[in-house]
DODREN-976124 format. One record per atom (N, C-alpha, C, O): x, y, z. Coordinates in pm, whole numbers, plus 32768, in hexadecimal, padded with zeros to 4 digits. Each point is the difference from the previous one (the first is absolute). Example, Ala and Ser with C-alpha at 12.3 -4.5 7.8 and 13.67 -1.06 7.14 Angstrom:
BEGIN
85277DC7830C
7FA780778000
805A80788000
80687FFE8042
7F75806B7F76
805280778006
7FB3806D8049
8033806F8011
***
This chain:
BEGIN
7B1F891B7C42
801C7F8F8059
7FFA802F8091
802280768009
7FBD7F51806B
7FEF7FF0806E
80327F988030
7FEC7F917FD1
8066808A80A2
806A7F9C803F
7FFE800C80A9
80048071802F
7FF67F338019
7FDE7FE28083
80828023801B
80607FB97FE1
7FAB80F38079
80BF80078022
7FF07FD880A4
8037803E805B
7F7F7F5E7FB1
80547FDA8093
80607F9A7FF6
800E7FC57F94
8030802080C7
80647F958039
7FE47F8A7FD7
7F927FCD8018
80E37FE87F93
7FDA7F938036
80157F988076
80787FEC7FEF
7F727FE38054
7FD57FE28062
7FBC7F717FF8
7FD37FF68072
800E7F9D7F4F
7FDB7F587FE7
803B7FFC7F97
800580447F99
80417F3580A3
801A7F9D7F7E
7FCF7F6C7FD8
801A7FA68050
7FA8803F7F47
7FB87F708002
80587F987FD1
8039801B7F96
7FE27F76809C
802B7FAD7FCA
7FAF7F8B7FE8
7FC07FD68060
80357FE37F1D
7F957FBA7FDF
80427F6C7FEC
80557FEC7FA8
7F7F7FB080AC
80757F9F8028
7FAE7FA3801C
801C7FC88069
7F337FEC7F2F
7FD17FBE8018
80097FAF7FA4
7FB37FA07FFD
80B380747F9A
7FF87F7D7FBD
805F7F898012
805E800F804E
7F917F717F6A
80077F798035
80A07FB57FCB
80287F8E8017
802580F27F94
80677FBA7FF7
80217F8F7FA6
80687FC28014
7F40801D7F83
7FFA7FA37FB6
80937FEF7FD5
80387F9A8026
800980B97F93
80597FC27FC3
808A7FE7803C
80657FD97FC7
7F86804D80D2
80677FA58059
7FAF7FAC8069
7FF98005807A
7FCB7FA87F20
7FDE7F898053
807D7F6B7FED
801E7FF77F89
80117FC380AE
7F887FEF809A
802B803E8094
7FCB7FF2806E
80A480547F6C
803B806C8072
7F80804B801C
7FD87FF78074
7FE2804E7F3C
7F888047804D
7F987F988042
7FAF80278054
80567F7E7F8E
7F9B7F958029
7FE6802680B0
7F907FEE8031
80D98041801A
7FF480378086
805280578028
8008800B807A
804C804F7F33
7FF280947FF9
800B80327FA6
80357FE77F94
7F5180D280C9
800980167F82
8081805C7FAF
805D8044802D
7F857FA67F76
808680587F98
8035804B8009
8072800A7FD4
7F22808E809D
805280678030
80417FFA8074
801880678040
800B7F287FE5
80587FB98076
807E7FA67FEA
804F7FCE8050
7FA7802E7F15
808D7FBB7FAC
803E80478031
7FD8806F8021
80C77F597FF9
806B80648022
806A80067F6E
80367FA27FC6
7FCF81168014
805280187FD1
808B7FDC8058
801680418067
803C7F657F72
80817FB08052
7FAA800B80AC
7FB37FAD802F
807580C98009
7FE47FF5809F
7F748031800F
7FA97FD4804D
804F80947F58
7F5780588005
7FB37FDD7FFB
800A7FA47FAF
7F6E80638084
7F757FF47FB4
801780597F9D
805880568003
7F3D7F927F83
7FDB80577F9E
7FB38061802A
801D80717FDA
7F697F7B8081
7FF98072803B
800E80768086
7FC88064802E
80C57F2E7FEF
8032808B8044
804D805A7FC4
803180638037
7FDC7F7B7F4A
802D805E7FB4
7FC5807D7FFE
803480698027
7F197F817F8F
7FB880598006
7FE5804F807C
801D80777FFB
7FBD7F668058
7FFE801D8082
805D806E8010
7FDF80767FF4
809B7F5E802A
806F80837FF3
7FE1805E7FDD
7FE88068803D
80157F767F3C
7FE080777F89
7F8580518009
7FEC805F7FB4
7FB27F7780B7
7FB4804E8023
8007805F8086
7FD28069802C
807D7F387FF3
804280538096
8054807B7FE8
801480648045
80207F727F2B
8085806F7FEC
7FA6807F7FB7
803980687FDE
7F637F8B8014
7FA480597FCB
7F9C806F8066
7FC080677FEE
805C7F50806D
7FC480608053
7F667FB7803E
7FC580308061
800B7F5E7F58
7F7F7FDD801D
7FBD7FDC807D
80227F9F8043
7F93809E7FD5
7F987FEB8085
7FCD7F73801C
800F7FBC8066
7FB180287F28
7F877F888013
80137FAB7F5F
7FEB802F7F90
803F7F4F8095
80017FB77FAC
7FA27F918012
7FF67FB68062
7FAD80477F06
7FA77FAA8007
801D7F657FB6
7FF27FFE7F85
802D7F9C80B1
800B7F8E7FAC
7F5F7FCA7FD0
7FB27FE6805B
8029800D7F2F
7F947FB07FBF
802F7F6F7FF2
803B7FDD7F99
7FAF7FDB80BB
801E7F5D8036
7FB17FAA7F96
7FB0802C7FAE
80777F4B8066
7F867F907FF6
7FFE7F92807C
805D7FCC803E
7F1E80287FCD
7FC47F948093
807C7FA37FF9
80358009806F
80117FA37F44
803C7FBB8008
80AE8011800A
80577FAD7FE2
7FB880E48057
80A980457FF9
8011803B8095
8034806A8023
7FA57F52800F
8001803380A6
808E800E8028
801B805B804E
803F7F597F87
808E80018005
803F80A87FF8
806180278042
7F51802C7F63
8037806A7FB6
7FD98057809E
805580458039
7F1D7FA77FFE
7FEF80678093
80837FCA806C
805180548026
7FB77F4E7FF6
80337FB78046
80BC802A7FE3
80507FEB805C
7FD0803C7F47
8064802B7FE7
803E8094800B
807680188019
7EFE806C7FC5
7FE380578018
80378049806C
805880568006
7F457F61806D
7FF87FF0807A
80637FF5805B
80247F8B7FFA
802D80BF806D
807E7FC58065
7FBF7F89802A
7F8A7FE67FE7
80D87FBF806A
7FF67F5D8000
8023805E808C
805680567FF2
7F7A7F9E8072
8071802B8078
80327F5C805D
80677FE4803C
7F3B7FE07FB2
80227F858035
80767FDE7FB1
806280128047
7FBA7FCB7F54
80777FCC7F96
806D80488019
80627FB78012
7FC080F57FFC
805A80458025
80137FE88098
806A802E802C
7F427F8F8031
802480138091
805B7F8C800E
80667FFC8044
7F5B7F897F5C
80687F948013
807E80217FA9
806B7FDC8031
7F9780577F70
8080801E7FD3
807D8051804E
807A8007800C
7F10802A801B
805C80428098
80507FE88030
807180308009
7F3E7F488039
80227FB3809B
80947FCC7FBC
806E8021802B
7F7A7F827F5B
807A7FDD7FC7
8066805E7FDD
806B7FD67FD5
7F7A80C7803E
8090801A7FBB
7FFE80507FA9
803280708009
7F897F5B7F83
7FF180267FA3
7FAF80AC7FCE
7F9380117FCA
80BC80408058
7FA7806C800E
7FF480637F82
7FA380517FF9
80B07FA67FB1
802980227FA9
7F547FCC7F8B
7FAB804B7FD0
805D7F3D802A
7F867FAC7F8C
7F8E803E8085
7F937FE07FD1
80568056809A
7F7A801E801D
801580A07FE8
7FA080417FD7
80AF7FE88039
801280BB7FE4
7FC37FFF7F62
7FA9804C7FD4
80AA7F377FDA
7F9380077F70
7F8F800B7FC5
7FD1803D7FA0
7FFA7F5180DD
7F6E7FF17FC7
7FC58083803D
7FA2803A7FCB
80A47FF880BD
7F7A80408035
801680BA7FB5
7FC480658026
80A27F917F6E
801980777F85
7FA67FE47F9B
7FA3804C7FE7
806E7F5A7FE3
7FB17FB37FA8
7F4F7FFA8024
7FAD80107FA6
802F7FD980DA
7F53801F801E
7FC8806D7FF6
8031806E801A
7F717F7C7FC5
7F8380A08033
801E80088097
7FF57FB1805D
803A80E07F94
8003801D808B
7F8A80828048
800C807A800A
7F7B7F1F8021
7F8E80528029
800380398034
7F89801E800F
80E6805A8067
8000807F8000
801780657FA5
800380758024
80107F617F4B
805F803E7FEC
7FC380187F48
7FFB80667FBC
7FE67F27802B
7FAF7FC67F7D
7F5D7F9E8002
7FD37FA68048
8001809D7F4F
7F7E7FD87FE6
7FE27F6A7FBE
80427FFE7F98
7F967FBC8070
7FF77F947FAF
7F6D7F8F8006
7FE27FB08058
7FCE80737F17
7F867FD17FF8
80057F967FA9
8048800A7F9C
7F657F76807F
7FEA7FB77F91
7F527FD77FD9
7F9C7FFE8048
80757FE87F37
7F897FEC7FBD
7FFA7F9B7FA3
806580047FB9
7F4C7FA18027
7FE77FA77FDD
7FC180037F3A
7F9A802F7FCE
80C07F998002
7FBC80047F92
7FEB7F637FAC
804A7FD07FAB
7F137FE8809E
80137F877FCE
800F7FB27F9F
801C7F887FFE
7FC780DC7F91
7FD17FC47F45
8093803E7FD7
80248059804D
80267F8F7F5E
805A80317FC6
7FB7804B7F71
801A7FCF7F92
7F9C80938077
7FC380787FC9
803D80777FB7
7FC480537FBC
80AC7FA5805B
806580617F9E
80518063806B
7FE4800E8077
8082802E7F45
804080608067
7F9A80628024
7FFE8013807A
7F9780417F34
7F92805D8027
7FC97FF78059
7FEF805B8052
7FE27F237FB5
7FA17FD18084
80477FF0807A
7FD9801B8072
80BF7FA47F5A
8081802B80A5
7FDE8051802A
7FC0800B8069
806D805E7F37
800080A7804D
7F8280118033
7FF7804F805E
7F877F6A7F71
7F778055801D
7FEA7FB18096
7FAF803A8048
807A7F717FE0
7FFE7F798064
80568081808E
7FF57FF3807A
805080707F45
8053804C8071
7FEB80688010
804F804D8035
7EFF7FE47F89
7FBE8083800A
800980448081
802580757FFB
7FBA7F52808A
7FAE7FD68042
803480318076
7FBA80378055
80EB7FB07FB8
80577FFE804D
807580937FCC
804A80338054
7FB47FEB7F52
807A805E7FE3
7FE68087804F
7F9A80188040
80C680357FB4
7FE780648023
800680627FA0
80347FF67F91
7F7D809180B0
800780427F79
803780357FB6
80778018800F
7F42800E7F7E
809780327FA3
80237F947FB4
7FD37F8F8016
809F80987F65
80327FB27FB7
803E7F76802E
803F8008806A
7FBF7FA87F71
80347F6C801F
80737FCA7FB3
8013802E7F90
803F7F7380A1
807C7FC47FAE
7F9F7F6D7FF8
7FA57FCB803F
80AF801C7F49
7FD47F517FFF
80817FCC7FEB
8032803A7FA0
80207F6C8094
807B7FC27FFA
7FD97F557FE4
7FBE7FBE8050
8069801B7F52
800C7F6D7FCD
80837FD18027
8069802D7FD2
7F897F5480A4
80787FDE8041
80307FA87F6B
807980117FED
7F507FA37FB9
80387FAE7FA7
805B80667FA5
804F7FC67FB6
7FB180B18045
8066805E7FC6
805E803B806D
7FE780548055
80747F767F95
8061800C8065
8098808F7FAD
80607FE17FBA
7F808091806D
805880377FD9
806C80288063
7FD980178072
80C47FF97F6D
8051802A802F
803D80887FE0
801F80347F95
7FE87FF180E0
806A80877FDB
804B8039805C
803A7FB4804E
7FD880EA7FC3
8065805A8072
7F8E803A802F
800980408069
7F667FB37F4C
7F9680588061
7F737F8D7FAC
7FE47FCD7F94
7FE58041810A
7F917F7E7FC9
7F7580687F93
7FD680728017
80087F337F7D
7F8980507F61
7FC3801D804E
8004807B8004
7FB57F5A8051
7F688046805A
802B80848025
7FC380597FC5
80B37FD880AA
806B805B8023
7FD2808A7F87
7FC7806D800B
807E7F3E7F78
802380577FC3
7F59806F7FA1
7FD280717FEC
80127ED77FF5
7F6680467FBC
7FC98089804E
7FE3806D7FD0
80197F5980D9
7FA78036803F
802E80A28004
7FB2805F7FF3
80CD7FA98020
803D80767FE2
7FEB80747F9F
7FF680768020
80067F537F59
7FCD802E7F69
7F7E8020801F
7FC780697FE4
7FFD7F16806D
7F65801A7FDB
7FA7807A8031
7F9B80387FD5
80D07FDB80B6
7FC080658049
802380AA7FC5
7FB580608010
80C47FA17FAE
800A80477FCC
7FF580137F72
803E80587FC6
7F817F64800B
7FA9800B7F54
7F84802A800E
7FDD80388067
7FB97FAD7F15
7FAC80307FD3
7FC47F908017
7FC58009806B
80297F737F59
7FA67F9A7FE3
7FCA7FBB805E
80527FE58058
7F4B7FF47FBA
7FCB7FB48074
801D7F7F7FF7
80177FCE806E
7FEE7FF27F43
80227F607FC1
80C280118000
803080647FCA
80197F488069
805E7FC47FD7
800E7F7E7FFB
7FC07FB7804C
80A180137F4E
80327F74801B
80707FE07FD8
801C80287F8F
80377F9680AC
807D7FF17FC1
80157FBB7F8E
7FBD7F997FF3
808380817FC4
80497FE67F56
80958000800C
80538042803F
7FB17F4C7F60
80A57FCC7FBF
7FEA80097F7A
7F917FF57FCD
80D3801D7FF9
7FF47FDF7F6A
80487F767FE4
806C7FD78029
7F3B7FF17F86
802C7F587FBA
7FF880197F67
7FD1805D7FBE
80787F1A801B
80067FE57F7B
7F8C7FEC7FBA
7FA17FD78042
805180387F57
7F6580467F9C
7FEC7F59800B
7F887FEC8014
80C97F857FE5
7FDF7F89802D
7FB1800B807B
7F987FBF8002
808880898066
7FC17FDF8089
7F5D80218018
7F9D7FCB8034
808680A77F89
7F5A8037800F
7F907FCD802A
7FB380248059
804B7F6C7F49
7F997FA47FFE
7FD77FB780BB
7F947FDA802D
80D1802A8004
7FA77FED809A
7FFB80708055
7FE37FFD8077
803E806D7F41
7FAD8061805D
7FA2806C7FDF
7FED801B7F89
7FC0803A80F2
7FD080927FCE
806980497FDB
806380128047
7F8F80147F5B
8041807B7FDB
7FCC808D7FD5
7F9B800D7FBC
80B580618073
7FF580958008
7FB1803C7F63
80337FD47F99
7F648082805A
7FFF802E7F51
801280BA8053
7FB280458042
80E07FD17F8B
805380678067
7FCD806A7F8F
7FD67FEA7F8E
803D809480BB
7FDB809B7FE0
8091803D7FFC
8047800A8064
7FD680167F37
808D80307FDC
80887FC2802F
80207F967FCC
802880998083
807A7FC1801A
80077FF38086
7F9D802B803C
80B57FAA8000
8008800A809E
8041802E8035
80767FEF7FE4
7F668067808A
802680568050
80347FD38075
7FB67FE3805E
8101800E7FAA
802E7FD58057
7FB37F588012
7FE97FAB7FAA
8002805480D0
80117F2D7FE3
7F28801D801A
7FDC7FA8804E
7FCE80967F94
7F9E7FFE7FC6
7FEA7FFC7F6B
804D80337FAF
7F437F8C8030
7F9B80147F8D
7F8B7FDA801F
7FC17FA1802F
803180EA7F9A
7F4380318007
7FE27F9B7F9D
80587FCE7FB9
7F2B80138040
7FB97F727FA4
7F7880247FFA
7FC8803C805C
7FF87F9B7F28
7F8080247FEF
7F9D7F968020
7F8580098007
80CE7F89800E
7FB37F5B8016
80777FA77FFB
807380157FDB
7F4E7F7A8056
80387F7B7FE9
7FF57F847FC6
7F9D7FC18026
80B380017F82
7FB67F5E7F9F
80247F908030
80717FD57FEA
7F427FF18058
80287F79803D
80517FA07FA3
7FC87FF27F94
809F7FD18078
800D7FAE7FB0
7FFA80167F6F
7FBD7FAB7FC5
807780AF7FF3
801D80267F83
80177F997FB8
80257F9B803D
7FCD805F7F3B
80737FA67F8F
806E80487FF3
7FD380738003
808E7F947FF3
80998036800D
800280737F5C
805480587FED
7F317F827FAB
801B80497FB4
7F93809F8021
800C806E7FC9
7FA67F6F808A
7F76805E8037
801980508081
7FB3804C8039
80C87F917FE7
8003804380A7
8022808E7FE7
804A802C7FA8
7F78801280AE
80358093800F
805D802D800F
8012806C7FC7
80517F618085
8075802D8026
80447F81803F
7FBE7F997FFC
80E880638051
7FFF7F888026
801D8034809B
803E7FBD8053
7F9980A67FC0
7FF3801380AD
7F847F758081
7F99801B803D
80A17F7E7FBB
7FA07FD58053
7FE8802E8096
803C8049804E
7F327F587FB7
7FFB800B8094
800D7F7D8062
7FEB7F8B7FDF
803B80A3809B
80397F86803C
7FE380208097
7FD2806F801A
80457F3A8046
7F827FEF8096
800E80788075
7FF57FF48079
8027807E7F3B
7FC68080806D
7FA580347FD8
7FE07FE77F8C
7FD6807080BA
7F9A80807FC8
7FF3803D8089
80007FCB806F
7FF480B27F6F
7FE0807D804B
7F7F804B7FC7
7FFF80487F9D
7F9C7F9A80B0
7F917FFA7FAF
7FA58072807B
80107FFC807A
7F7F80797F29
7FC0803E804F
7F797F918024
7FD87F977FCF
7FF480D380B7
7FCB7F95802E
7F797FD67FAB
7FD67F8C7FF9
7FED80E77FC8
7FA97FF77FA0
7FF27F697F8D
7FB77FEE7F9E
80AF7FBA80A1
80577F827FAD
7F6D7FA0802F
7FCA7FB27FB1
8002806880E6
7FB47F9B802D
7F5980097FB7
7FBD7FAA7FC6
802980DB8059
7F78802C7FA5
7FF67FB07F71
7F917FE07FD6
80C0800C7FF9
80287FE17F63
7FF57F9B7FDB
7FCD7FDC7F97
80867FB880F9
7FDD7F7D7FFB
7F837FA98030
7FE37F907FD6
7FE280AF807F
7FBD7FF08021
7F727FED7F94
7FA77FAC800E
806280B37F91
7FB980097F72
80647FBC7F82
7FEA80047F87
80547FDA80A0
805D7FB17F81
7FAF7F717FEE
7FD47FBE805F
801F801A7F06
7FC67F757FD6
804E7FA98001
807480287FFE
7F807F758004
80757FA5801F
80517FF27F35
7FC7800F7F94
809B7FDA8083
804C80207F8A
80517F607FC4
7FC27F958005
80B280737FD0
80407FA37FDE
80237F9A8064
804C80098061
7F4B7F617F62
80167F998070
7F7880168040
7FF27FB58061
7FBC80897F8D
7F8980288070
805880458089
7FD67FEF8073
807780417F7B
8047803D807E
7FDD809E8017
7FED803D7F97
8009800880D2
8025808D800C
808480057FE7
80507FBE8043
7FDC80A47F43
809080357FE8
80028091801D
7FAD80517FD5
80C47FCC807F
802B8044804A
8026805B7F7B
7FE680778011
80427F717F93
804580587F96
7F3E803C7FC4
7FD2805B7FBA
801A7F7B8063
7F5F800E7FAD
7FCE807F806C
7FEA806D7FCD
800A7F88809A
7FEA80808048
80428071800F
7FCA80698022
80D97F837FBC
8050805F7FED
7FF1801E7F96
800D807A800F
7FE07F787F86
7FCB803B7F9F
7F9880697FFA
800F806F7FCC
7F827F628070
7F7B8034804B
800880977FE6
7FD980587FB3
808D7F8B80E3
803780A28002
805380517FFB
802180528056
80127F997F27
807180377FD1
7FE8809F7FDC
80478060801D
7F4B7F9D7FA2
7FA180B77FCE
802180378083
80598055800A
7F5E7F7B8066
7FF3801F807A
80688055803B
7FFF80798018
80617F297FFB
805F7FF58066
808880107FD1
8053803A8047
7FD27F8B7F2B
80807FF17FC0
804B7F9B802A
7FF97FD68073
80607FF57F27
80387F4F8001
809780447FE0
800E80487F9D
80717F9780C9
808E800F7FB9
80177F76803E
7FC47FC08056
80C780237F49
805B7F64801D
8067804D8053
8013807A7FFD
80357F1D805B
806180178046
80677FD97FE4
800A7F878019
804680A17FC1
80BD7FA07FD7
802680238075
8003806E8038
80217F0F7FEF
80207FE78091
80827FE87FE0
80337FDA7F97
8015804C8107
80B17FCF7FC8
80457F788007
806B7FD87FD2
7F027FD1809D
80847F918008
7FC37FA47FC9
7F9880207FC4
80907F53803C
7FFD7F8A7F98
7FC87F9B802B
801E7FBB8061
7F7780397F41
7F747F9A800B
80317F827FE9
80537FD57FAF
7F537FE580C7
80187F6E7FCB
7F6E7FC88017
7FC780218067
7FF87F8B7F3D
7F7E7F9B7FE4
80007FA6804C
80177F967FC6
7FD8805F80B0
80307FAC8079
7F697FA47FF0
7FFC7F95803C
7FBC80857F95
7F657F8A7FD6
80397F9B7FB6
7FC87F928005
80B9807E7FA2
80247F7C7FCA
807C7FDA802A
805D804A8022
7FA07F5F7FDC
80877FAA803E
80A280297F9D
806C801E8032
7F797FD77F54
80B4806B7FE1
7FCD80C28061
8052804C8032
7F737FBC7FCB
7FF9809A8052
80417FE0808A
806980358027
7F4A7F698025
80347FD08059
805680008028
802D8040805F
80227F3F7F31
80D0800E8015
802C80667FDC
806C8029802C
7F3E80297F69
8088808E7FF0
7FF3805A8072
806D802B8026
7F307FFC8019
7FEA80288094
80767FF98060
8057804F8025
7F837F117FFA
807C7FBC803C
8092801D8007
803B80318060
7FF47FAD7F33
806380027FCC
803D80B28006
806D801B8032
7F3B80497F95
80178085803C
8033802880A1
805D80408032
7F227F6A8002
8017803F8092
806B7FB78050
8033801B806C
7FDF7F8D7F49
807C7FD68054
808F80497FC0
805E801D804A
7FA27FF57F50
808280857FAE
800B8040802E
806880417FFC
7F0A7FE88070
800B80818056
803A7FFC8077
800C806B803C
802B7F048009
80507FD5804D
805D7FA88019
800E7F887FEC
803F80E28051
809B7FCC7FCA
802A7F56805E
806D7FC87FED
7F2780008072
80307F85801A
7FE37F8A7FBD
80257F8D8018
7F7680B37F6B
7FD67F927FA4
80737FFF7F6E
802A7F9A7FC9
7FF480F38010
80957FF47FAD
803D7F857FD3
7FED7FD77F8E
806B7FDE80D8
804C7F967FE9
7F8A7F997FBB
80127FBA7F9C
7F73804F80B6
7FA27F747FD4
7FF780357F6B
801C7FAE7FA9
7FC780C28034
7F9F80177F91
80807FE87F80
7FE07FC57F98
80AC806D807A
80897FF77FAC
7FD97F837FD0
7FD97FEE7F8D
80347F9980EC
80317F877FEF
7FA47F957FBB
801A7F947FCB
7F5580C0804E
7F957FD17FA0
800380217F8A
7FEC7FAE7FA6
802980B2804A
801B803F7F6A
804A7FA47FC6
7FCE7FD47F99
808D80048083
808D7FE07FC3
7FBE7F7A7FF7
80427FD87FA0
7F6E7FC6807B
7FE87FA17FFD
7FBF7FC37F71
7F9F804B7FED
80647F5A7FAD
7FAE7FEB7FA2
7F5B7FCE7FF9
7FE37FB08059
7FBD806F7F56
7F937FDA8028
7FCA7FBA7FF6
7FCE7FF47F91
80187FC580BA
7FC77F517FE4
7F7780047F98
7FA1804E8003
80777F497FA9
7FBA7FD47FAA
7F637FCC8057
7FF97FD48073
7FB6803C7F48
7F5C7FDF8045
800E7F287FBB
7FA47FB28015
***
């Protein structure tokens, strides 16, 4: 195996799709602009790339999510009037919360066909820098004491494999919606080495129940791959289909990450999100008791 030991240094976030199943809220924004209670969903990610150390983050857009640059972006007009009023505190936020272009990189790219996650990543060839790449999926929203990208990137630099991606283990029920790991002995500390991956298993056929879920730490050799990848399930480029590729190559481990995933693409992910991050603060407490305690209305 051969493994790209530079830095990583880009992270892609692939944030061109349309949000279907929170319509008609997405109808005019988009999804990674839902607020977990006060948050965007992806300033979540964002963070978590910040807390990683990242240089240059690439968003893979669609023509019709202009909202998502526009959010990106400091507003300085919006903070100057917040100003004038007073309010200095909600502009010190946003202007924490922006790309701050002395300081951070921030590219976007357009991906107009909804073509598969492969073609995301291949849509952000173009722009990365070199060396290994992160891919962060803002619709997987994980929590913890140290953000998965953080941690992967950590392992990654100091492992063997050129391919990572993060893994949870689910119920031999769950399997069935995800890739899952076909692992090489046992795991070593919160790695496993893997010889491949099965999309979408039957729960009695899966390899293991280590899934995978919306990070990867991927060498850069990821783009060559896709670039030659056939289009796969759905007529799509799958991203799991090129990681595969080069697994001989490069080597494939899962990541057991420490903190706790939530499916923020569907709406119960959503509220359990929610409902977390506000546990995580103590002025929502009384609200969240008094809801609890409440009975649940009949549909």
């Amino acid at each position: 195996m051969t493994k790209t030991s530079q830095k990583v240094r880009t992270a892609i976030f692939p944030v061109a799709g349309l949000g279907t199943r929170f319509l008609p809220a997405t109808k005019a924004t988009p999804k990674e602009l839902l607020p977990v209670l006060d948050r965007p969903l992806l300033q979540f990610a964002i963070d978590e790339a910040r807390e990683a150390g990242i240089e240059r983050m690439v968003f893979v857009s669609h023509p019709s999510k202009s909202a998502i640059e526009r959010y990106v972006h400091q507003d300085e007009e919006l903070c100057a009037k917040l100003r004038e009023k007073g309010k200095h505190g909600i502009a010190d936020t946003l202007d924490s919360f922006a790309i701050n272009p002395t300081e951070e990189q921030a590219h976007f790219v357009m991906q107009p066909e909804a073509l598969g996650l492969g073609h995301a990543v291949l849509c952000a060839a173009d722009e990365v820098l070199p060396g290994p790449v992160a891919i962060i999926l803002p619709d997987d929203l994980i929590m913890g004491q140290k953000g998965c990208i953080s941690e992967m990137i950590e392992a990654y630099e100091a492992g063997d494999a050129g391919h990572m991606v993060a893994t949870m283990e689910v119920g031999r029920d769950e399997v069935s919606a995800y890739g899952v790991l076909d692992p090489i002995g046992e795991p070593e500390g919160q790695c496993v080495n893997a010889s491949g991956m099965v999309e979408k298993p039957d729960a009695d056929k899966a390899p293991s129940l280590h899934a995978v879920v919306g990070r990867y730490v991927l060498d850069a050799s990821i783009f060559d791959d896709l670039r030659n990848q056939e289009p796969g399930l759905g007529g799509e480029i799958q991203l799991t289909d090129a990681i595969a590729k080069g697994i001989e190559r490069v080597g494939l481990c899962g990541f057991r990450f420490s903190g706790q995933r939530f499916d923020c693409g569907s709406k119960a992910g959503m509220l359990r999100a929610t409902l977390a991050y506000a546990g995580s603060r103590k002025e929502f407490h009384p609200v969240l008791q008094e809801e609890m305690s409440l009975p649940m209305a009949a549909e």
